[in-house]
C-alpha positions in Angstrom: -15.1 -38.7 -5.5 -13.6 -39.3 -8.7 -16.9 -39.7 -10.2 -18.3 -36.3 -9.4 -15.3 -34.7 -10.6 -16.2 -35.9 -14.1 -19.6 -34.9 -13.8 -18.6 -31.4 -13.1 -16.1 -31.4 -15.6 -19.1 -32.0 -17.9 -20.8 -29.1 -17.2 -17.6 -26.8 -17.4 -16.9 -27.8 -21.2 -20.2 -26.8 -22.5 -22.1 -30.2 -21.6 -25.3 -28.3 -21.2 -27.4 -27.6 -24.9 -28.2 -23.9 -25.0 -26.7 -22.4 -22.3 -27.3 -18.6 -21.6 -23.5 -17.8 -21.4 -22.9 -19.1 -24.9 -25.3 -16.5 -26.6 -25.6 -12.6 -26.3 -28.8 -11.0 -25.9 -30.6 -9.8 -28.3 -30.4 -6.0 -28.6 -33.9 -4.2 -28.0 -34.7 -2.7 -31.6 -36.2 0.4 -30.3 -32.8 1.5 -27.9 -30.8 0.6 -31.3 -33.0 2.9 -33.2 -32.8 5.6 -30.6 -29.1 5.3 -30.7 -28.7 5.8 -34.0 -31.2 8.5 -34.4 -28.8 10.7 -31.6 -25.6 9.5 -34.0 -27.4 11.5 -36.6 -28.8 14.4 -34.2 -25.0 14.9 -33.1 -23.8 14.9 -36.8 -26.8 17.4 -37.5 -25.7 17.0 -41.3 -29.1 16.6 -43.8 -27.4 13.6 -44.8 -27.4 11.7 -41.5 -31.3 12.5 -41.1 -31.9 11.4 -44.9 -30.2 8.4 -43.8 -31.7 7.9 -40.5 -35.5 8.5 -42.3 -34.4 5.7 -45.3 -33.4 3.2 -42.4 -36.5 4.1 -40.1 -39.4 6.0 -41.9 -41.8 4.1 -40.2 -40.5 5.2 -36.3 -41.6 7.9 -34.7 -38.4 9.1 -34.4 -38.6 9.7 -38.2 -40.7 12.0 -37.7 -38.1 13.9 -35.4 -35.7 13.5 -38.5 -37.6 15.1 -40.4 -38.4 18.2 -38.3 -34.7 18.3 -38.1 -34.0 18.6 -41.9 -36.8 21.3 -42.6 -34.8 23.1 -39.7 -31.9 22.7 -41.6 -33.0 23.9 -44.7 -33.9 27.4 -43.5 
């Protein structure tokens, strides 16, 4: 009995190499793009779409941005 305690007791401490619980996921690029192109559609400042496009020209959301500053500058 004594000896399966130990053996769990292993596993408990981290015994296992690369456990799941010992790294986040990784965030999925496109959700952390979307978010941050709503921070700047909320803000609705020209300066929070510039930044948004200089981050992110190459998403299609950029392309969003940038309707959204010619809208501002009428």
């Amino acid at each position: 009995m004594v000896g399966k305690a130990r053996a769990d007791d292993g596993d408990k401490d981290g015994g296992e190499a690369g456990r799941a619980s010992s790294m986040p996921m990784a965030r999925d690029p496109a959700v952390a793009v979307a978010e941050e192109y709503e921070a700047a559609r909320r803000q609705g400042t020209r300066q929070a779409f510039e930044l948004f496009i200089a981050r992110h020209g190459d998403d299609p959301l950029a392309e969003q941005a940038r309707a959204e500053l010619k809208r501002l500058s009428r």
